[in-house]
C-alpha positions as CSV (number, residue, x, y, z in Angstrom):
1,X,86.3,70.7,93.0
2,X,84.2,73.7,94.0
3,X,85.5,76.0,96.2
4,X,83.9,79.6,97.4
5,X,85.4,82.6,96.0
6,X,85.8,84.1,99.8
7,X,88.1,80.8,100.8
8,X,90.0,80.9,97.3
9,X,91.2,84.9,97.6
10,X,92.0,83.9,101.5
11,X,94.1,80.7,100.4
12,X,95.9,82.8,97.9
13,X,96.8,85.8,99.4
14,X,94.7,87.5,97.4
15,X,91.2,90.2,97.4
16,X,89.5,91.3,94.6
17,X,86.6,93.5,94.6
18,X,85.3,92.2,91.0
19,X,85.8,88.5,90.0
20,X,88.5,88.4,87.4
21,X,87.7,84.7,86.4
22,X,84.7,82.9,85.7
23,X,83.7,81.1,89.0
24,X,81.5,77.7,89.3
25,X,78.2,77.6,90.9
26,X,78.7,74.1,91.3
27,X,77.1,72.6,88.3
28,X,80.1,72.5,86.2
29,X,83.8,73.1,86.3
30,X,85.0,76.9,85.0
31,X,87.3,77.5,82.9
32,X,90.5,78.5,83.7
33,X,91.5,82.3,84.0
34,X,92.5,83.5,80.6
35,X,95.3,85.9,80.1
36,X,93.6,89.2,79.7
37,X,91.7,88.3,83.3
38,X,95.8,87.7,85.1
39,X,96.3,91.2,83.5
40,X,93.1,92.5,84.9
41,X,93.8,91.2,88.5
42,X,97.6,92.3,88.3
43,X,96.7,95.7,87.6
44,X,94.2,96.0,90.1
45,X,96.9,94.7,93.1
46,X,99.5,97.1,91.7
47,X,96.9,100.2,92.2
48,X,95.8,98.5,94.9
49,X,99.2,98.3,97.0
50,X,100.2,101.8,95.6
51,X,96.8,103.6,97.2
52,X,97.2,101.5,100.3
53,X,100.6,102.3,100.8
54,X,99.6,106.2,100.1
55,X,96.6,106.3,102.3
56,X,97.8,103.7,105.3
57,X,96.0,101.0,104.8
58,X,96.6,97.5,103.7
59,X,95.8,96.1,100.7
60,X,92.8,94.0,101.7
61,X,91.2,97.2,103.2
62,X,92.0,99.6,100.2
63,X,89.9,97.5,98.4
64,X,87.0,96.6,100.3
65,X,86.6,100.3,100.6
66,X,84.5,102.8,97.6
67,X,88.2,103.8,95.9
68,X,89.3,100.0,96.0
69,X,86.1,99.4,93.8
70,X,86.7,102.5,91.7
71,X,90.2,101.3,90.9
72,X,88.7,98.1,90.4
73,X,86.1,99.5,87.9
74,X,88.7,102.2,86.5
75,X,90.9,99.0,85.0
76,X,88.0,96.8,83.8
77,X,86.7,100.0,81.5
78,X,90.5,100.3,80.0
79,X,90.4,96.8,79.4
């Protein structure tokens, strides 16, 4: 079933700046997240909760913000 990135992150709790999975544009199913993207997206909530915390924000507004995509970015090139 196809279902938009938007509604998945809300359903789960979760908010990503960068998609760490391969998402569907309805003309097939994706594949499954593999096990380096769940590190990716783990990472990125633990800086994401610690800068939130620091600067007074939540988590969902760290990110949507320039240094929630930096962080974002910042783990991608380690990876």
């Amino acid at each position: 079933m196809w279902i938009k990135k938007d509604r998945k992150d809300r359903d789960i709790g979760r908010y990503c700046p960068i998609p760490t999975q391969v998402v569907s544009n309805e003309e097939y199913i994706p594949m499954p997240q593999t096990a380096d993207q769940r590190k990716v997206e783990r990472r990125i909530e633990e800086l994401a909760n610690a800068y939130a915390q620091s600067l007074n924000v939540d988590r969902r507004q760290f990110l949507a913000s320039t240094g929630g995509m930096a962080a974002a970015a910042g783990t991608l090139a380690k990876e």
